[in-house]
DSSP file (Angstrom, degrees, kcal/mol; ACC not computed):
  #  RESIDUE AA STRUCTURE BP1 BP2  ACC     N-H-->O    O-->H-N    N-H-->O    O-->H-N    TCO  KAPPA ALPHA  PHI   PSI    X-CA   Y-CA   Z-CA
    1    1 A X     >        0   0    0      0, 0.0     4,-2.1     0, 0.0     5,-0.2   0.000 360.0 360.0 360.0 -26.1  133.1  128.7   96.0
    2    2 A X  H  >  +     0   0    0      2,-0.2     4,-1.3     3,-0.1     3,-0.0   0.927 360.0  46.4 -47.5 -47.9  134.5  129.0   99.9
    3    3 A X  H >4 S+     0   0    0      1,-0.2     3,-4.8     2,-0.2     4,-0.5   0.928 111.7  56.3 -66.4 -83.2  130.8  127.6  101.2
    4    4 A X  H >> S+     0   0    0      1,-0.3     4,-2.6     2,-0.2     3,-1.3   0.552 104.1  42.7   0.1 -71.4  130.8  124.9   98.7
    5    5 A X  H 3X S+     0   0    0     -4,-2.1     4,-1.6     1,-0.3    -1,-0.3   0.738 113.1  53.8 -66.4 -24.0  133.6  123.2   99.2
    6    6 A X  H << S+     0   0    0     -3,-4.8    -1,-0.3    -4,-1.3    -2,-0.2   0.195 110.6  51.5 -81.0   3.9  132.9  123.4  103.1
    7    7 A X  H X> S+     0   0    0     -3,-1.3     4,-2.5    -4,-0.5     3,-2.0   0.634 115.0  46.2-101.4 -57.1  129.2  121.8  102.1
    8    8 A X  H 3X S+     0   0    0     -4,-2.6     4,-3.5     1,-0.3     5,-0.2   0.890 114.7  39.4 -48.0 -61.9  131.2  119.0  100.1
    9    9 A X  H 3< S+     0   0    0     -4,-1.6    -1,-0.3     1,-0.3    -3,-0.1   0.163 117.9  49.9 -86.8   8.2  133.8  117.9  102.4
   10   10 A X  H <4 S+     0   0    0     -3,-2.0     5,-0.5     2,-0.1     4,-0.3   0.397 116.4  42.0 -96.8 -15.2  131.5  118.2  105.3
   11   11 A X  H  X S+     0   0    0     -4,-2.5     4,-2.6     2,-0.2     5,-0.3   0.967 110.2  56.7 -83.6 -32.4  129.0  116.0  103.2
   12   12 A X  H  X S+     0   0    0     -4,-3.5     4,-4.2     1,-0.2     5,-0.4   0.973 108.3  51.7 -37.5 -53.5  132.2  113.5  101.9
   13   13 A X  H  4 S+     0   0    0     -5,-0.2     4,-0.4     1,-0.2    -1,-0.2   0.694 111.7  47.3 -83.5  12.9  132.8  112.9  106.0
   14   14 A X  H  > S+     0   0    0     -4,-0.3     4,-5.2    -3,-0.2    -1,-0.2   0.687 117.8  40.4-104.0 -35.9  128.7  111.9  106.8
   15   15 A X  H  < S+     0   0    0     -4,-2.6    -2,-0.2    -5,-0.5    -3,-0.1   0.736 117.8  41.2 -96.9  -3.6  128.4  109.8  104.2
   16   16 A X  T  < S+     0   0    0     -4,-4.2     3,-0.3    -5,-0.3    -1,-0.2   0.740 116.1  50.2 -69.2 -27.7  131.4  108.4  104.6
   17   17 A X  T >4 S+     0   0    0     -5,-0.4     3,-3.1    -4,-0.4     2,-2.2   0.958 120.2  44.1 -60.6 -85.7  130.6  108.5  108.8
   18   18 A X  T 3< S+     0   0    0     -4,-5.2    -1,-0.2     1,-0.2    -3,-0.1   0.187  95.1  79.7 -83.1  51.4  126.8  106.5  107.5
   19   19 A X  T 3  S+     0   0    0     -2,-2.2     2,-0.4    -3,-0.3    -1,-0.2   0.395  83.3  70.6 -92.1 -15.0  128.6  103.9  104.9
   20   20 A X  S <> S-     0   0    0     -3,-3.1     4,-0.6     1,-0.1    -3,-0.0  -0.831  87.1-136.9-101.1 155.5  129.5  101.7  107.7
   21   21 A X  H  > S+     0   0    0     -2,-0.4     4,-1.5     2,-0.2     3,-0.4   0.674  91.1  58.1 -72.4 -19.2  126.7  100.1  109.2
   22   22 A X  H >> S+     0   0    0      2,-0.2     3,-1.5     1,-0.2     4,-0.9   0.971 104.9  56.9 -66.9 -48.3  126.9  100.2  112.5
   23   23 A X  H 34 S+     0   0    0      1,-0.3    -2,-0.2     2,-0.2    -1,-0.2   0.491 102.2  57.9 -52.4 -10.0  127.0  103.7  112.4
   24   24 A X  H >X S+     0   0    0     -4,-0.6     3,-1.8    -3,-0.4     4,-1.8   0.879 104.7  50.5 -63.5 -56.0  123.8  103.7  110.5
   25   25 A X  H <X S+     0   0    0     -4,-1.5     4,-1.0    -3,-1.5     5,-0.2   0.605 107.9  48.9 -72.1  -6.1  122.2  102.1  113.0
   26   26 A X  H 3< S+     0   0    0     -4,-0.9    -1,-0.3     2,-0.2    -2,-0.2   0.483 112.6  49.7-110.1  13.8  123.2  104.2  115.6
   27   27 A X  H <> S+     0   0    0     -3,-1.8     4,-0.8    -5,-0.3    -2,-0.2   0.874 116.2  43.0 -85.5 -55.4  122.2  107.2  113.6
   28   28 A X  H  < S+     0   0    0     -4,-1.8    -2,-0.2     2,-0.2    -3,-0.2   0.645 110.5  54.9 -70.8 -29.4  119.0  105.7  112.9
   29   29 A X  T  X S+     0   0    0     -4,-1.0     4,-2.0    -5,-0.2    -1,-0.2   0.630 106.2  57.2 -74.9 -18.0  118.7  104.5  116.7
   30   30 A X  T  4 S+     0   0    0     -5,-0.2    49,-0.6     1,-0.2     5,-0.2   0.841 101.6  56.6 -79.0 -25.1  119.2  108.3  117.7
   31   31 A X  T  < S+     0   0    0     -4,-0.8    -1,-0.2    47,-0.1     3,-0.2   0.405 106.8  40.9 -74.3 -16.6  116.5  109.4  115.9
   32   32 A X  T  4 S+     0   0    0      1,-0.6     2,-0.4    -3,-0.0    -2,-0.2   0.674 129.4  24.1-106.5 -42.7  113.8  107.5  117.2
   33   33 A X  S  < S-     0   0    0     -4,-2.0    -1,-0.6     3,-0.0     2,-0.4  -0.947  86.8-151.8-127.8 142.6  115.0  107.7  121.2
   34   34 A X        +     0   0    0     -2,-0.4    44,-0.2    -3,-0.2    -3,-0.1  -0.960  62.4  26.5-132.8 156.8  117.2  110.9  121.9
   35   35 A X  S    S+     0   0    0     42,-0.7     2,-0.2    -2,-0.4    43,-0.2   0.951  75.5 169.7  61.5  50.0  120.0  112.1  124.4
   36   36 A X  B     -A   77   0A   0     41,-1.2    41,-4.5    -3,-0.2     2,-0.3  -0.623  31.3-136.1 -88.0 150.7  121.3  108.1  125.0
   37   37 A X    >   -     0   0    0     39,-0.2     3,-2.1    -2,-0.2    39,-0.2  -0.993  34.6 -90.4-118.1 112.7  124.3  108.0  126.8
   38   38 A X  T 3> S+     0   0    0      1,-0.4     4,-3.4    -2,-0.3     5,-0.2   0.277 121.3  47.2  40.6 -64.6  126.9  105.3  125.2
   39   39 A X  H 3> S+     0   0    0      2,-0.2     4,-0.9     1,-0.2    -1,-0.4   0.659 107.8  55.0 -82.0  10.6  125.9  102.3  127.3
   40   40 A X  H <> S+     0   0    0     -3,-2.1     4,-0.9     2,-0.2    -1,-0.2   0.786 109.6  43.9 -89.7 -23.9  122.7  102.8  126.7
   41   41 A X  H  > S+     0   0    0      2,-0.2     4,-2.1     1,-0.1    -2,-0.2   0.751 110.1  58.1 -75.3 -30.1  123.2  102.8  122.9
   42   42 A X  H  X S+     0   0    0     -4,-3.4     4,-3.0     1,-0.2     6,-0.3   0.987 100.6  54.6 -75.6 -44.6  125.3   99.9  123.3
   43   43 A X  H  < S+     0   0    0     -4,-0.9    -1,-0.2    -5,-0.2    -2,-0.2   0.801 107.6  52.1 -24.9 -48.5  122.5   97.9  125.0
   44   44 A X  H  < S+     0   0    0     -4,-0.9    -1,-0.2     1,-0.2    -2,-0.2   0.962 119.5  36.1 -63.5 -53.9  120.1   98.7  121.9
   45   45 A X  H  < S-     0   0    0     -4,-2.1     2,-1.3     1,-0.1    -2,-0.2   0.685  82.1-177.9 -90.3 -14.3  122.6   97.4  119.7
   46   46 A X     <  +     0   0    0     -4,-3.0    -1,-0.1     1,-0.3    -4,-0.1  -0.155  64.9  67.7  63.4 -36.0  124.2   94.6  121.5
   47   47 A X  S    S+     0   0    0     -2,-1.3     2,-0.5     2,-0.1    -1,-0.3   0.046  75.4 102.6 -61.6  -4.6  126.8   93.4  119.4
   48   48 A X        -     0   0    0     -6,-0.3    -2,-0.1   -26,-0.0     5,-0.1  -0.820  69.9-131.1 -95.5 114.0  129.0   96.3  119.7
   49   49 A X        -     0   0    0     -2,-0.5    -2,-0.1     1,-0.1     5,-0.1  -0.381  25.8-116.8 -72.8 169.6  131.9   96.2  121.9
   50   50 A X  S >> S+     0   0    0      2,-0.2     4,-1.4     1,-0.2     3,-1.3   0.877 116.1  48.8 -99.3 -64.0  132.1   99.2  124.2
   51   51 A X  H 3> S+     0   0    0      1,-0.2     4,-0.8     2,-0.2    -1,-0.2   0.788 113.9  50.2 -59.0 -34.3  135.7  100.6  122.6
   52   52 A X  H 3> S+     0   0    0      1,-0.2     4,-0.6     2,-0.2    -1,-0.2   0.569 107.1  54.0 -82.4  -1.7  134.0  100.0  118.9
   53   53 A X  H <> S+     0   0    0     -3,-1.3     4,-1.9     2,-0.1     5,-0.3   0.780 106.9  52.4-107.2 -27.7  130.9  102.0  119.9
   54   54 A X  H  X S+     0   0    0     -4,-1.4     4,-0.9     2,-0.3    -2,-0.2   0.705 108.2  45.7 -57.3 -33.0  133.1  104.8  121.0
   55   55 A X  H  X S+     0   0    0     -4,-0.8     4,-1.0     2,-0.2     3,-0.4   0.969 113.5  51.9 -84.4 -58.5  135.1  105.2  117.8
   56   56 A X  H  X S+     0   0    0     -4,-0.6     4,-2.1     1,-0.3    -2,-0.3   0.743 108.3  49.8 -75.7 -26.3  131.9  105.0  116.0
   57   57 A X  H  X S+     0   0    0     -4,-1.9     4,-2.8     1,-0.2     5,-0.3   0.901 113.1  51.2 -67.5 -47.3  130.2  107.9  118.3
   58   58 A X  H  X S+     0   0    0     -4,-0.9     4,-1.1    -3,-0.4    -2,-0.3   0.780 105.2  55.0 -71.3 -16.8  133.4  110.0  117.5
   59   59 A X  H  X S+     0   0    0     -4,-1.0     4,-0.7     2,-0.2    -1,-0.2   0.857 112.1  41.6 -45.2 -73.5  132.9  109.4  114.0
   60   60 A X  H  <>S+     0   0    0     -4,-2.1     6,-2.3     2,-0.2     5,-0.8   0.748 114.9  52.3 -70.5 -24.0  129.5  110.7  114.1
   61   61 A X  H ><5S+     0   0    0     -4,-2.8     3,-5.0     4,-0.2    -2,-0.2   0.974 103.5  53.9 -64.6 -78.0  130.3  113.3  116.0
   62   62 A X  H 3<5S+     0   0    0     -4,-1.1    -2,-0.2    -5,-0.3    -1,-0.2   0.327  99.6  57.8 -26.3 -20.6  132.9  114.5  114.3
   63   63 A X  T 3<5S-     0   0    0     -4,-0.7    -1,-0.3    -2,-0.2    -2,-0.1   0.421 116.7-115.6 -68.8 -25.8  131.3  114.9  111.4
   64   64 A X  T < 5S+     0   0    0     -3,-5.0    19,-0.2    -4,-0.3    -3,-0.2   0.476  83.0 119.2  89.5  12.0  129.2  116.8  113.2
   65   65 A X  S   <S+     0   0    0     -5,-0.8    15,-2.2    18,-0.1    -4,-0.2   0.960  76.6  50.2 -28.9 -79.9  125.8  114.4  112.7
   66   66 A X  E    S-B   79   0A   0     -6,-2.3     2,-0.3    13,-0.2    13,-0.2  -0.490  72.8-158.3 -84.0 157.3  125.5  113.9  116.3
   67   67 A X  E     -B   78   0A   0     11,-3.7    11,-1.7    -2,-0.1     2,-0.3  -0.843  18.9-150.3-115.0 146.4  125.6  116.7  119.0
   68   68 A X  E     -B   77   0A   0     -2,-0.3     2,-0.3     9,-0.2     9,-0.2  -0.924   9.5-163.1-134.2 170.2  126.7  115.6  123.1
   69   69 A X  E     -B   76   0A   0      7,-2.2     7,-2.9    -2,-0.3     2,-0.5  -0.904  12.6-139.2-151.2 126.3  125.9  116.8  125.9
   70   70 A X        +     0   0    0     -2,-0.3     5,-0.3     5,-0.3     2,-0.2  -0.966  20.4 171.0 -63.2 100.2  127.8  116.1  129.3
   71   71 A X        -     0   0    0     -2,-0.5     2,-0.3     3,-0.5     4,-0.1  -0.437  59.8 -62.8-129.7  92.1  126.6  115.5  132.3
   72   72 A X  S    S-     0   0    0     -2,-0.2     0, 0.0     1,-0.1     0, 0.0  -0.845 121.7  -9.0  99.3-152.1  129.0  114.4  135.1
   73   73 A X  S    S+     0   0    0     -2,-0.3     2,-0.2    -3,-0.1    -1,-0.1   0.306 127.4  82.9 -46.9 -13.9  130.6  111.1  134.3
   74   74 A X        -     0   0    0    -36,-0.0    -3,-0.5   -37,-0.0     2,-0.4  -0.635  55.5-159.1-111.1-174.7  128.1  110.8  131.2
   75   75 A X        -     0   0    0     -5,-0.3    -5,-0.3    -2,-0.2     2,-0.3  -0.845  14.4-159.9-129.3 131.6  127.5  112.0  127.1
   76   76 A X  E     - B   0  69A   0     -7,-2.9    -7,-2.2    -2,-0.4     2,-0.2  -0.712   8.9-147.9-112.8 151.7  124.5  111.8  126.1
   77   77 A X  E     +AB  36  68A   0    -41,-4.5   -41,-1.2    -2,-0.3   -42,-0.7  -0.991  23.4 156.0-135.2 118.8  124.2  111.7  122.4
   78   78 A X  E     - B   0  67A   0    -11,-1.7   -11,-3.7    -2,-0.2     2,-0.3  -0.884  41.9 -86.1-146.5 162.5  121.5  113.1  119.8
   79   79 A X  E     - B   0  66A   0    -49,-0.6     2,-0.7    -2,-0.3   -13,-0.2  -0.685  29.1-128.7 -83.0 127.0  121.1  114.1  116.0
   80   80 A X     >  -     0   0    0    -15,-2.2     4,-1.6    -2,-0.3     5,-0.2  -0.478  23.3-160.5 -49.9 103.5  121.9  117.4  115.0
   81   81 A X  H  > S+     0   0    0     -2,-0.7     4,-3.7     3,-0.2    -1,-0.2   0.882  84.1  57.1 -69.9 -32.1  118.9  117.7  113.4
   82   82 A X  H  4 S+     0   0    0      2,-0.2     4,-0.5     1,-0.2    -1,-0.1   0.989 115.9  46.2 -31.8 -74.5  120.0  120.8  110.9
   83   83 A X  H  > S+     0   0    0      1,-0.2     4,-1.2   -19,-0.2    -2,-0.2   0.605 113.5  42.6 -21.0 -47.7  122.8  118.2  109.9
   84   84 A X  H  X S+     0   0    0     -4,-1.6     4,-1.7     2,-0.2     7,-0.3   0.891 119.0  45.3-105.0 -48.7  120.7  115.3  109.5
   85   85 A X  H  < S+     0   0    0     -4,-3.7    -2,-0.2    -5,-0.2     4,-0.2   0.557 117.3  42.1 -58.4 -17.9  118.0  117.4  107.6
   86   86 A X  H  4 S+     0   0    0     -4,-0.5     3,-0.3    -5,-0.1    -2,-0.2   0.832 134.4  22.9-117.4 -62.3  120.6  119.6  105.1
   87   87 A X  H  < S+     0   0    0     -4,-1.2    -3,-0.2     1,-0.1    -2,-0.1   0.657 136.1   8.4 -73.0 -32.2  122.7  115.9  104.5
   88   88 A X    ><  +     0   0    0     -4,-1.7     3,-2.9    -5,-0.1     4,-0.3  -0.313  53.7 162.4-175.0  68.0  120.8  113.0  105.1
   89   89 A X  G >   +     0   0    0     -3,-0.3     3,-0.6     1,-0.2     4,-0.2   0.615  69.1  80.6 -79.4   7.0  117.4  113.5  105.7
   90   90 A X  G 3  S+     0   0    0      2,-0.2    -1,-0.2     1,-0.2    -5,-0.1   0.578  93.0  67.6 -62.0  -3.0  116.3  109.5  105.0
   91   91 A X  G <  S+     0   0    0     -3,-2.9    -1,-0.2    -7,-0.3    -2,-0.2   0.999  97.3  47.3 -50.4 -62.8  117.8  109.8  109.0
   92   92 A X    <         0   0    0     -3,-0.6    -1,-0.2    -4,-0.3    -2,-0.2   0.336 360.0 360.0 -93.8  -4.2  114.6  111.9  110.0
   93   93 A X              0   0    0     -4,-0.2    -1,-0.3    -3,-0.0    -2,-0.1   0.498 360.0 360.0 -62.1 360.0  111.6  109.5  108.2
């Protein structure tokens, strides 16, 4: 029952993570173009202030949807595809 409940409560925090919408979009924008680095996803999306795109990247990260990658001064951001295939595989269509 230990796995379970660690399948549940990780699946509670992604689809709570893709219920808001921006965070959809930036799931859905991650999927299409991969390893964007924060202003480049904010460029896509445009309406998203810089400090609101950040929480919403920690969000999806944290949930463990997105994977980053550092290099230097940037994060780069893509979908765990495992993640996104096991939880929410209308991401990957």
């Amino acid at each position: 029952m230990g796995d379970d409940r660690a399948d549940i409560q990780q699946a509670v925090k992604i689809y709570k993570a893709l219920g808001e919408p921006t965070r959809l979009k930036i799931a859905l924008l991650l999927t299409q173009e991969r390893n964007l680095c924060c202003s480049d996803i904010g460029g896509k999306l445009e309406s998203v202030a810089g400090s609101t795109l950040s929480h919403h990247l920690k969000q999806l990260t944290d949930c463990g949807l997105l994977n980053l990658r550092k290099d230097g001064t940037y994060i780069f951001y893509c979908v765990n595809q495992e993640i996104a295939q096991k939880y929410a595989p209308y991401l990957l269509k």
